[in-house]
GUFIZA-445224 format. One record per atom (N, C-alpha, C): x, y, z. Coordinates in steps of 0.05 Angstrom, whole numbers, plus 5000, padded with zeros to 4 digits. Each point is the difference from the previous one (the first is absolute). Example, Ala and Ser with C-alpha at 12.3 -4.5 7.8 and 13.67 -1.06 7.14 Angstrom:
<nodes>
526448865156
498250245000
501850245000
499350214986
501650245001
498550225014
</nodes>
This chain:
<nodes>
761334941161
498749964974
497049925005
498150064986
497149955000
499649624997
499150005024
498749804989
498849824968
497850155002
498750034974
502849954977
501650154998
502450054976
501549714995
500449955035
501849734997
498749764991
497249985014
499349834984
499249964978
499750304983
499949964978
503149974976
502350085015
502649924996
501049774995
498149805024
501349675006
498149824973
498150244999
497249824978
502549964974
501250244994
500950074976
501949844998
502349925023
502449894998
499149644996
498149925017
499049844998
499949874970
498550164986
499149954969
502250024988
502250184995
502049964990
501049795006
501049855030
501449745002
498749814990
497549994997
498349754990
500849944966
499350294993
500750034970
501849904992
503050175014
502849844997
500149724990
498849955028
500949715001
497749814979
498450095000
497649814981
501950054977
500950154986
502750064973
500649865007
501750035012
502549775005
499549815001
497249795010
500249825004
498949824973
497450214987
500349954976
501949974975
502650125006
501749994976
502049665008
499650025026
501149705010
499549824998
497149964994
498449824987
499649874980
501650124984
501349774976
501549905007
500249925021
503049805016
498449805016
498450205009
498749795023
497350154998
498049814993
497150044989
498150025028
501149905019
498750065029
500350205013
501250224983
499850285014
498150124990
498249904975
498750224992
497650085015
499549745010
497550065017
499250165029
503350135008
500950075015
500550354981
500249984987
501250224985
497350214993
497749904998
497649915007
499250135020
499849895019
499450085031
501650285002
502050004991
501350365008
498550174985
498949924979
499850244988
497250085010
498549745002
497350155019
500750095030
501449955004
501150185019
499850225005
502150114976
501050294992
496950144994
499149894989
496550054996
499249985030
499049915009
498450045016
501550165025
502550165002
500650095019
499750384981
500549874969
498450344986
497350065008
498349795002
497250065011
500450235015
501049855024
499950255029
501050244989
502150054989
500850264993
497350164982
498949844985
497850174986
497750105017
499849795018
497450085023
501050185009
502750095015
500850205007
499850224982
500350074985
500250194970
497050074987
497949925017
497150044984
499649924969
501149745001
499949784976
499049815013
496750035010
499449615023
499449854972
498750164985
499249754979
502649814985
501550135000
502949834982
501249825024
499550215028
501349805024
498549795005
496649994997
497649835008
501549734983
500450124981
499649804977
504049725003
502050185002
501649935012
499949835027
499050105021
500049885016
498549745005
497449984983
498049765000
501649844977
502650084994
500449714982
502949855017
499350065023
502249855021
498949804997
498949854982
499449565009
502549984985
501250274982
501249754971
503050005021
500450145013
502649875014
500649845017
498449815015
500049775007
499849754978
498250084982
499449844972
503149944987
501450284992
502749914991
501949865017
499550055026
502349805021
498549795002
497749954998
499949735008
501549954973
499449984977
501349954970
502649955007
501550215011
502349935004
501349785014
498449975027
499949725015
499949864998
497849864980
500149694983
501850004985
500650174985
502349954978
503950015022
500150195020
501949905014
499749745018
498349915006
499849755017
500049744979
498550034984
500149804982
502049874981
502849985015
503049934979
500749855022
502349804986
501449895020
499049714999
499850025029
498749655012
496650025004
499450305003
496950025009
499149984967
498749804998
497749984982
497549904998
498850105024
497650005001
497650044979
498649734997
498350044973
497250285003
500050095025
497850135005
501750314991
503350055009
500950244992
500349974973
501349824985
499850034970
496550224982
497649805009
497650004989
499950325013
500050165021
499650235009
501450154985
502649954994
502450224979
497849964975
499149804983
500049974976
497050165011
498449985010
497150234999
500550125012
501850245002
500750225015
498150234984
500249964969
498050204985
497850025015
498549865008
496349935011
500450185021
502650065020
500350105023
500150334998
502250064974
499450304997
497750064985
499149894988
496549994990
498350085025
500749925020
497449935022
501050355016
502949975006
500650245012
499350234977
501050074975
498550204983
497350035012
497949794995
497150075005
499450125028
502249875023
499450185022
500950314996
501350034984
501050315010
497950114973
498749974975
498250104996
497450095008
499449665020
497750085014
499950245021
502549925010
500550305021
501050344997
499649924968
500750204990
497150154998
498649854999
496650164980
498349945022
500649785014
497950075033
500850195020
499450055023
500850135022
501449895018
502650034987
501649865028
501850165016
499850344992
501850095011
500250284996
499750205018
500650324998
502750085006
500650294999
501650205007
498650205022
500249915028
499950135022
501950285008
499250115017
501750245004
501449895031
502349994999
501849885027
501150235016
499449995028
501950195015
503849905001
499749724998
503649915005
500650094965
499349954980
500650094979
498950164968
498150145012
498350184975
498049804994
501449784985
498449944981
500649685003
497549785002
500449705015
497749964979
501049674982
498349894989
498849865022
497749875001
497949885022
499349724977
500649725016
499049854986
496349915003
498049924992
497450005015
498349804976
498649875014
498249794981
500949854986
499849974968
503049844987
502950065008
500450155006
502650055009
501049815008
498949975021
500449915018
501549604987
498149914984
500349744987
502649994980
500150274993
502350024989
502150015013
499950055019
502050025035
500649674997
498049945004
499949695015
500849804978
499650014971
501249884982
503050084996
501250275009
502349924991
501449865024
499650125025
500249785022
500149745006
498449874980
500249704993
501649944981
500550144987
502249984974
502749975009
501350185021
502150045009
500349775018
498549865019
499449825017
501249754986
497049934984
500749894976
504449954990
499950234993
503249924985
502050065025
499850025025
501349895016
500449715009
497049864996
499749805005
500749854975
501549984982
500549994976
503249925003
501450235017
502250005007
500949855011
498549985030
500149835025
499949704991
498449884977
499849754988
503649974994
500350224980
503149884983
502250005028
499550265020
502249925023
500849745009
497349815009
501349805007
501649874981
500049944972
500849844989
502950154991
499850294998
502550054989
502549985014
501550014997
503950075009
501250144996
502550025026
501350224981
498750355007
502050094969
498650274997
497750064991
498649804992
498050024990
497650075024
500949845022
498649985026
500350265011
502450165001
501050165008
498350204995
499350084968
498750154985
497449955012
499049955002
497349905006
499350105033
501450045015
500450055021
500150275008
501650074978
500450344994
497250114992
498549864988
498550094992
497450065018
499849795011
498050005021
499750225027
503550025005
500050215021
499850354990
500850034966
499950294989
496349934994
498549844994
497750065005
497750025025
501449915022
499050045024
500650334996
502950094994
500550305005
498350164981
498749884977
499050214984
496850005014
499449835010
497050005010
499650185032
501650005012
500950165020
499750364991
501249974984
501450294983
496750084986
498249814983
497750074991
498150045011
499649815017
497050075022
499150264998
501250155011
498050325015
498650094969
500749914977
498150084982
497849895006
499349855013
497349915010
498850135007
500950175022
499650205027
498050064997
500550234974
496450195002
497849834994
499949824978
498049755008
498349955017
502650005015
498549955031
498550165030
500450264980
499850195014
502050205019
502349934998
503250045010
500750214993
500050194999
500650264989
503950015009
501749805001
502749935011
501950104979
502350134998
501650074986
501749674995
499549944979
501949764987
502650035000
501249985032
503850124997
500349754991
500049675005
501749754984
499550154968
498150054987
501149974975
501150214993
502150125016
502350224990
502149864999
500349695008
501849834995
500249814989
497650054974
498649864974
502549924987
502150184994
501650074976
501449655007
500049985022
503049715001
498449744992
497550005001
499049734998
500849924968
498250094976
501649924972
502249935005
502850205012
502449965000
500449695020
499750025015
500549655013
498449734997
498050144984
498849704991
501050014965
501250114986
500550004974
503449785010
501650195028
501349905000
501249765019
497949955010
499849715015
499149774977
498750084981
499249774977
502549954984
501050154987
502249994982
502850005015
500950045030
502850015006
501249874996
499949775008
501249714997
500049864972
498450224982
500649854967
500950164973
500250285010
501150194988
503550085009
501550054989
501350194999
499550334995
499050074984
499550225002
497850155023
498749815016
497950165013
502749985029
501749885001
501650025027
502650305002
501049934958
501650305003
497850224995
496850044994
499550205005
498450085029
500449755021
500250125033
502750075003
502249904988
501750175011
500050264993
500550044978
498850284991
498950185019
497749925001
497450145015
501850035031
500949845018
500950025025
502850174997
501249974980
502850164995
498450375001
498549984975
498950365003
498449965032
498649895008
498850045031
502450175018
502449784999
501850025021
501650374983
500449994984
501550254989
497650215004
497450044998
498450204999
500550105034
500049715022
500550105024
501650165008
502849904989
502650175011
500050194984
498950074975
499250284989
498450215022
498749905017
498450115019
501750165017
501249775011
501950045023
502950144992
501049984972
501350164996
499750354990
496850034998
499350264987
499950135031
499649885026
498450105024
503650065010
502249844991
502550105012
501050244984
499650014974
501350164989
498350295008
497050055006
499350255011
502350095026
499349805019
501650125019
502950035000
501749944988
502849964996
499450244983
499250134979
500650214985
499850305016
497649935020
500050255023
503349925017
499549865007
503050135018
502649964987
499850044970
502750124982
499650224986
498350135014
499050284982
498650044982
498649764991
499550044974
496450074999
499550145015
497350025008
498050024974
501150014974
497950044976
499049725001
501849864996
499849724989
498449885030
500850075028
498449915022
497150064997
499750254999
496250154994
499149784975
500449904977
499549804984
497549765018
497450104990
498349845015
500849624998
500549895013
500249735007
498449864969
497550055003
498749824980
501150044965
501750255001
500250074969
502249905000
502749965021
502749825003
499549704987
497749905012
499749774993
499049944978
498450154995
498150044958
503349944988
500950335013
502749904970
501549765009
500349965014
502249705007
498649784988
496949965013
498949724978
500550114968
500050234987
499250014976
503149904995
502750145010
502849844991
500149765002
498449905025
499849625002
499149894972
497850134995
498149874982
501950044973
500650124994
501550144978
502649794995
501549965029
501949824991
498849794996
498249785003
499149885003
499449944967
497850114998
500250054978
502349894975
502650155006
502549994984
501149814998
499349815027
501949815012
499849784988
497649834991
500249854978
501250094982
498450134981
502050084962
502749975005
501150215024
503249945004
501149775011
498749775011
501149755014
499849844976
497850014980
500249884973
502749954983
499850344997
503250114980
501649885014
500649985032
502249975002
500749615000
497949934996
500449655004
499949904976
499650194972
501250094977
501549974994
501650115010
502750235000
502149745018
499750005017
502149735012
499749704997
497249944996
500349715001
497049974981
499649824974
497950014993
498249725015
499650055020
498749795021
497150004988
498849805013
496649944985
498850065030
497150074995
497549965026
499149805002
499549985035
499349645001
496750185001
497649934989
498150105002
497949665002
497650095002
498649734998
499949854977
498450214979
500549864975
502449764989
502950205014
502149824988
500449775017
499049985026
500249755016
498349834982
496950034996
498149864991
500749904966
502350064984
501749924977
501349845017
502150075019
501049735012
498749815010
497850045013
498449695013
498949844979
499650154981
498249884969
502849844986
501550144993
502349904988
500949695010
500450045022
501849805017
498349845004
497049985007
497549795001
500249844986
500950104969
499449864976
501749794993
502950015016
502149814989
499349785012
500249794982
500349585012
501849955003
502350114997
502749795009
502250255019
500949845013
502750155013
501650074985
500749964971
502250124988
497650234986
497850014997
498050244985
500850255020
499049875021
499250145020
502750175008
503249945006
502050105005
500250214971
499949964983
500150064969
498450274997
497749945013
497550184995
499850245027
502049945015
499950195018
502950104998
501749954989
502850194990
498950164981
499049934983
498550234973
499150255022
497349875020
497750205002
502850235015
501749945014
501150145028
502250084983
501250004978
501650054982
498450294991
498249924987
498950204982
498550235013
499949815031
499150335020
501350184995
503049925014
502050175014
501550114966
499449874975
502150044985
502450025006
502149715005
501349835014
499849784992
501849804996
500449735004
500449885026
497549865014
500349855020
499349775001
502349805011
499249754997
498449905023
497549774997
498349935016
500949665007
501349855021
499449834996
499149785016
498549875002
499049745017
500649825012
501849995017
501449815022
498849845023
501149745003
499849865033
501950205017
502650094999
501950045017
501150274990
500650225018
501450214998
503450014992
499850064967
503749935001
500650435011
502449864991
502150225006
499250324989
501350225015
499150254991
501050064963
498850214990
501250004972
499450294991
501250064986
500550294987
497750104983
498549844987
498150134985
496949995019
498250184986
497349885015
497749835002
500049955009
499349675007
498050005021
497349834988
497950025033
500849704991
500349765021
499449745008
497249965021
498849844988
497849855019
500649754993
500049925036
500149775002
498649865021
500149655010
498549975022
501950015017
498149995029
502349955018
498250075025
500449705004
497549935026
497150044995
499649874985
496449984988
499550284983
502150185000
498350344986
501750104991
499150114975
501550174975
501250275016
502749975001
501550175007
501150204974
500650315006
500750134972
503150185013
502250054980
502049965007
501050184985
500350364997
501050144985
503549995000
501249964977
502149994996
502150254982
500850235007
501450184984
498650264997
498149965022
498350315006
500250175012
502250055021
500750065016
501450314992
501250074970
500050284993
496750104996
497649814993
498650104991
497550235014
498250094992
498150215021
498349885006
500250095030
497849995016
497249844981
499250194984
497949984983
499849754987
502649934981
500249864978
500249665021
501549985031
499949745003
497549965022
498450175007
497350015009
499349874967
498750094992
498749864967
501649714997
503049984999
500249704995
499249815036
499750155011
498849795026
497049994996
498250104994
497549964986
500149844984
500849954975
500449874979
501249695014
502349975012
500349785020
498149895017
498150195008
498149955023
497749774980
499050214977
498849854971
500849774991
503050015007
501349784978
499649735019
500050025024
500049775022
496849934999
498650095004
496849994998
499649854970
501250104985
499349784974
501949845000
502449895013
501449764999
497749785017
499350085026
498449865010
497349924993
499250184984
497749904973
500549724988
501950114985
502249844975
500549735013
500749965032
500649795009
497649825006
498850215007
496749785010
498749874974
500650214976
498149894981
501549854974
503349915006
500949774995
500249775016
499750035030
499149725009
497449885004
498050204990
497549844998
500649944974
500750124981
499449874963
501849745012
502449875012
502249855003
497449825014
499550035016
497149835016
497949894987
499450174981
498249914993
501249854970
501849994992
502849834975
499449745013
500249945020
501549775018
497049845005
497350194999
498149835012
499649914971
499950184977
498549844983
502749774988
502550035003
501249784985
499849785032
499049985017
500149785023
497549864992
497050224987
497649854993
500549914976
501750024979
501449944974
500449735004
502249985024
500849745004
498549795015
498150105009
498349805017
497849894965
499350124992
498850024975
501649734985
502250104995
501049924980
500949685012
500749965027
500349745023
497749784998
497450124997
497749875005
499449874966
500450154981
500049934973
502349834995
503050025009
501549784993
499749825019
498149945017
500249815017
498649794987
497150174984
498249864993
501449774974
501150224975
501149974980
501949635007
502350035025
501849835009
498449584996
496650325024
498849675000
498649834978
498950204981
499349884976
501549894981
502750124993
502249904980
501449775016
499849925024
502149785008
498849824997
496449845000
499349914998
499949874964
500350114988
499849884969
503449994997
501850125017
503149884995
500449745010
498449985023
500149795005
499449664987
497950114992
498449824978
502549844981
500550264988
503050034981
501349915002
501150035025
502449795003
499549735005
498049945019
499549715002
499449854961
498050164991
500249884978
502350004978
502450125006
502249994991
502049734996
499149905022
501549745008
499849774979
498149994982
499649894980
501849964968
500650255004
501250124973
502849845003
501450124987
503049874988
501850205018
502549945014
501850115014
500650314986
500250114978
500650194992
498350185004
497749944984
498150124999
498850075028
499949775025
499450075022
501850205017
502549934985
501750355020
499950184992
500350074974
497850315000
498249985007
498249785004
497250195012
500650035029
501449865020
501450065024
501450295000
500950114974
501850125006
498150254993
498250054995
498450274989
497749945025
499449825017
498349955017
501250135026
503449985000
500950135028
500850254992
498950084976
500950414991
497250065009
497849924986
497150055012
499750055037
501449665009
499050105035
502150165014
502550034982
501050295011
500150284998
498450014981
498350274987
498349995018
497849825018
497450025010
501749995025
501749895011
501650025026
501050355001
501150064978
501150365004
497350175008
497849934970
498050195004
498549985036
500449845018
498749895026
502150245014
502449974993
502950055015
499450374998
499350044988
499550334981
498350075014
497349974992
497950105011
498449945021
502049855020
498849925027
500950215017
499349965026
500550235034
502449935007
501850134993
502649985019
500250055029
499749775023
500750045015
502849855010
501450195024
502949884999
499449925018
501849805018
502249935020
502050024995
501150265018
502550085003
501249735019
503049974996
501849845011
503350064995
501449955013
503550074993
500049774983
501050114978
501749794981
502450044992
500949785002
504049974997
500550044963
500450254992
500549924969
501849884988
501249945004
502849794997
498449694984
499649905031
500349674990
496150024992
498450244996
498249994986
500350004970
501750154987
501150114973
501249704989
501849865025
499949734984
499249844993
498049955019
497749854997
498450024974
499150284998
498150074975
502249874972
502150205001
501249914976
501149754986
499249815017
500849644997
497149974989
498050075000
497349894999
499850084960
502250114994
499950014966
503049774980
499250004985
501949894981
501550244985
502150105011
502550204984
501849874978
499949815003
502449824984
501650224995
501850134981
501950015008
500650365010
498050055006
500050345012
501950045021
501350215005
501349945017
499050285024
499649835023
498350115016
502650135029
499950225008
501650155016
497350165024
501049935026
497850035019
501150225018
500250255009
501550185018
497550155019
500149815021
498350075023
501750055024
499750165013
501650165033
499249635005
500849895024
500349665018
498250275026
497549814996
498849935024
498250304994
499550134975
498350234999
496849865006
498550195018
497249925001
498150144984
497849994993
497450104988
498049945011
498450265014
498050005006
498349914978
498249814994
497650084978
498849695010
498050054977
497349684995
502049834976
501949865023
500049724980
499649904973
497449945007
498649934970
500750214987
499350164999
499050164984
502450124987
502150055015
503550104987
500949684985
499249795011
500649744977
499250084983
497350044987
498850044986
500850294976
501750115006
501450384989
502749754987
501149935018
502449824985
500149864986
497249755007
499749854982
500250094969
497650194999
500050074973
501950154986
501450145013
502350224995
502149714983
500049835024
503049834992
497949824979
497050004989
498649844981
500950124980
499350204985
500750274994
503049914980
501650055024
503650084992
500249604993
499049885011
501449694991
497649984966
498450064994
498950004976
501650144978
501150175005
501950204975
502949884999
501249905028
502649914997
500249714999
499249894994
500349724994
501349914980
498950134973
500749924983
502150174988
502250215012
501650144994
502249875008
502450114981
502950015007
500550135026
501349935027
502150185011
498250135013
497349915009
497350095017
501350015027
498950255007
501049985036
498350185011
498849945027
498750085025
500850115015
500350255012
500150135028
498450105020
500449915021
497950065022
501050145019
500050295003
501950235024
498450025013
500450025025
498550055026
501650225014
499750215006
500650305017
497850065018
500650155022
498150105021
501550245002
498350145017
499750345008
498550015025
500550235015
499050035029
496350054991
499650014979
497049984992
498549874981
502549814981
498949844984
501349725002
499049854981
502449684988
499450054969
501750064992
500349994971
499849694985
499149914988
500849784976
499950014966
502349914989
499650064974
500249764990
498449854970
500249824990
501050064972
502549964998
501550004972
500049764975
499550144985
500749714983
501150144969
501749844976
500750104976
497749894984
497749955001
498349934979
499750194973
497949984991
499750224982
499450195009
499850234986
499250275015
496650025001
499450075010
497450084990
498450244984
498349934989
498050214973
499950375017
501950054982
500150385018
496650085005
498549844980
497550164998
498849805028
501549915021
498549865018
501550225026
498950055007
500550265023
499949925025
501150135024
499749865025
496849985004
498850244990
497150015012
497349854987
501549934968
498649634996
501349855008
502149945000
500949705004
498349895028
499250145022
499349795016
496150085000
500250014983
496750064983
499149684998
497249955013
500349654986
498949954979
500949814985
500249904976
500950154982
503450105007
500950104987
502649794996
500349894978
502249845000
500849954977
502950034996
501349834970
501549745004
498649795027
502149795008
496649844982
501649774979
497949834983
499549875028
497049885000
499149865019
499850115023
499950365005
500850095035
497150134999
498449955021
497250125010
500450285000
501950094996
500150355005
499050125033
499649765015
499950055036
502250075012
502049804992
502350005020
501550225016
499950244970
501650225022
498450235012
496449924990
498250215011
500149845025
500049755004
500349855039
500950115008
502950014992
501850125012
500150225012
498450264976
499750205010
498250095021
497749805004
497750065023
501149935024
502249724997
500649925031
501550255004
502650024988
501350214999
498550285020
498850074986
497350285011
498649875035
499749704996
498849975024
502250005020
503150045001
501149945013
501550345007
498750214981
500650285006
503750014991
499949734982
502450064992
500350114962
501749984986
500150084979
501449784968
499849954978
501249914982
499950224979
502449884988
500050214967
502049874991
499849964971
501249994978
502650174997
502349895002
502050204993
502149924971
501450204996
501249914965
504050125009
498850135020
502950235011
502449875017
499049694999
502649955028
502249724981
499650084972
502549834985
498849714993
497649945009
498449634997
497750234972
499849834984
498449904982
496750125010
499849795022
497649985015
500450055029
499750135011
498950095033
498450065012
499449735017
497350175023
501350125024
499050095013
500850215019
497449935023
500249975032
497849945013
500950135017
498750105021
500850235030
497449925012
500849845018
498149985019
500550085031
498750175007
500350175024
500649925025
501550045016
501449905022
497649975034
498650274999
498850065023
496749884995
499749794986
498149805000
498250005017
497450095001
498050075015
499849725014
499349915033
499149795001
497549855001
499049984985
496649895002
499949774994
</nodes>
């Protein structure tokens, strides 16, 4: 083949791949806005590799003009560069301000390629290696050298985000660098005549692959579709071959079976018609793989779009029951199917319907298809994506409920330091004028002086709770014997005639702070001796149970019932109370020691008492 032809062959194929792919990458780009500038760069591409074809064709002025507007394709990759480098962790205030005046940049490159349009930067020479050689000369030349810096430029652009990126992202970036070493290799000898080189440019007959591996070194690792259309591309490669090798057997095999018509059959027209049946089935082979996935199973495409509905979807949920909820719909309504999605610590047992489980297991969201095993190839590829999705947003979901949980805990801990330093103050100002009070009480008449005794020790035990409430719980843990503690406490009241029943295991221990569990009983048994006192046939129960991970205690009593409209989740609300004379502290104490001890209380109505507290305090007691 002529020289001259091929390279005007590779110019042509060239421009078509650029084209392709600048489509394509533009229509992708409503997905991902960092292709465009890349989408961009191909198409001046495809342009500037038509140039040469026109110079060849005695069109220099359309090629002149083509070829001197090579700045704008460095201009669009660098574009593309800041805007791919700039996501993530790199946010460099100097790449932000460069993306946002990128306009000033194609402004500046326009004016170069006008200027070089209307000055002298450049003829159509007559070439011995190929007819016809543009020659760059005078401005040209600056126009050479600006886009040179441009490309430099958005390499060095790249090389910034490498270090900081990870991953595939790094990966990409890497790809990129080595398909542009290959495209600059592959471009040079257009220099040549320039320089006086009269050299036949054989690298750029191997123009055509650069678009193709830098389109697909950028996008491999974040597309699906740019990976099934290399397979594609290497599937027809490999079949055009053995089309080769099978047209070169079937000549000679048809001579020595006689068939000498079909042997004389020139080689190159065997193969015309064989690619045209390739192409032809090819062709068919979709529409009919359609019908037929129609026709047997109405399965869905995992395409990007529909991934990028799932990452959007599933982003959006706040809670683990949204989130399980919100991803049975999306994976339901793929497949048209009912599949259940659900969110586990632990892998149970196999089950008949279909079922993805994610769960943890060993620091990382594990995904766990259940009842797929008739299903296609196709259809449990797509639910392992969707799993792969669904784990990636559990571990979202997890991080960004234990910071909101972190950050709950700092502001009710600065709540209470707040609220500690105000009742401390409050304690010291009101005890001083009680005091007063009472001394000047002593005066008065015996009656009159015990109520004021007696509304003087509701005041300093109101200012004793509010201290008790909004102070720093710190513990000292110690073993305590609950037994002959429970007796102790409960002698320290007047029952008269309640009748009190004590059922503790002999010799059970409790880890906890002393004080501070006196203090959960005290008031509990303050509490239950305030309502039963003055009843008929009043009685107390105190059950004590253990578990290989808890100690159960329940405090029973027949008092009155309590107000339905008082709920477990007010009642230990403070200053919530219907006891006349009760600070409304007592059972929010309760509830904070309770919390400081990682154990639990609640209100119960279900175990046959009137009134039941219920306490579980945890067995494996941290030691600090």
């Amino acid at each position: 083949m002529d020289l001259i032809l091929a390279f005007e062959l590779m110019m042509l194929v060239t421009s078509a791949c650029a084209a392709l792919m600048s489509g394509w990458l533009w229509w992708h780009s409503r997905y991902q806005r960092t292709l465009a500038g890349l989408a961009g760069f191909g198409a001046m591409m495809a342009l500037w590799c038509l140039g040469h074809i026109f110079v060849l064709h005695n069109e220099p002025q359309l090629g002149r003009y083509l070829l001197l507007a090579n700045p704008l394709m460095p201009t669009f990759f660098l574009h593309f560069a800041l805007r791919f480098v700039e996501q993530d962790q790199v946010k460099a205030p100097w790449l932000g301000w460069a993306r946002r005046h990128i306009g000033w940049l194609y402004f500046l490159t326009s004016l170069v390629v006008l200027l070089s349009w209307s000055l002298d930067a450049g003829d159509v020479l007559q070439s011995t290696a190929l007819g016809q050689v543009f020659v760059f000369h005078s401005y040209g030349f600056l126009n050479l050298l600006y886009t040179v810096v441009l490309g430099v430029l958005a390499h060095a652009v790249l090389w910034y985000g490498w270090r900081y990126h990870q991953g595939n992202k790094k990966r990409s970036i890497v790809a990129m660098f080595l398909a542009g070493g290959w495209g600059l290799l592959l471009a040079t000898p257009v220099v040549f005549p320039s320089f006086g080189l009269d050299w036949f440019p054989y690298p750029m007959l191997l123009l055509p692959s650069y678009p193709v591996l830098l389109v697909y070194g950028v996008v491999r690792y974040q597309m699906l579709a740019v990976n099934a259309l290399a397979n594609r591309a290497l599937l027809w490669l490999v079949m055009s071959l053995l089309l080769l090798l099978l047209m070169a057997l079937v000549s000679s095999i048809f001579g020595q079976l006689g068939m000498q018509a079909l042997a004389n059959v020139p080689g190159w027209q065997l193969w015309l018609y064989s690619s045209l049946v390739l192409l032809l089935t090819a062709a068919c082979y979709r529409p009919v793989a359609k019908l037929a996935e129609r026709l047997i199973y109405p399965g869905a495409i995992l395409d990007q779009l529909l991934i990028s509905t799932w990452r959007q979807q599933l982003g959006q949920c706040q809670n683990w029951t949204q989130l399980s909820q919100t991803a049975g719909e999306l994976l339901s309504q793929t497949l048209s199917q009912k599949v259940q999605v659900e969110l586990a610590a632990v892998v149970a047992g196999e089950e008949s319907q279909l079922k993805l489980r994610c769960y943890m297991q060993q620091g990382q969201w594990q995904v766990q298809l259940l009842g797929w095993d008739d299903m296609t190839p196709g259809i449990r590829l797509m639910a392992e994506v969707f799993g792969s999705l669904l784990g990636s947003s559990c571990e979202l979901l997890a991080q960004s409920l234990q910071l909101a949980e972190a950050e709950k805990q700092q502001l009710s801990q600065q709540h209470l330091v707040e609220m500690g330093a105000l009742a401390a103050s409050m304690a010291h100002e009101l005890r001083n004028p009680l005091n007063i009070i009472s001394m000047a009480s002593a005066g008065v008449d015996a009656e009159l002086r015990g109520h004021i005794q007696q509304q003087l020790k509701r005041a300093d035990r109101l200012i004793s709770d509010m201290l008790v409430y909004s102070g720093r719980l710190q513990l000292q843990y110690s073993q305590i014997e609950l037994e002959p503690l429970l007796q102790s406490l409960l002698q320290q009241f007047d029952w008269q005639q309640v009748q009190l029943e004590l059922r503790v295991p002999a010799g059970l221990m409790l880890r906890a702070d002393q004080h501070r569990v006196q203090q959960v009983f005290l008031n509990l048994f303050d509490n239950a001796n305030a309502f039963l006192r003055n009843q008929a046939n009043a009685s107390l129960l105190i059950e004590v149970t253990q578990t290989s991970e808890q100690i159960q205690l329940r405090v029973h009593n027949n008092g009155p019932a309590l107000d339905a409209s008082l709920t477990t989740e007010l009642l230990f609300r403070p200053f919530i109370s219907k006891r006349s004379g009760g600070s409304g502290l007592g059972l929010a104490i309760v509830k904070r020691i309770m919390d400081a001890h990682q154990g639990q209380i609640s209100f119960r109505t279900d175990l046959g008492w009137p009134v039941s507290f219920e306490l579980l305090f945890p067995k494996d007691t941290p030691y600090v």
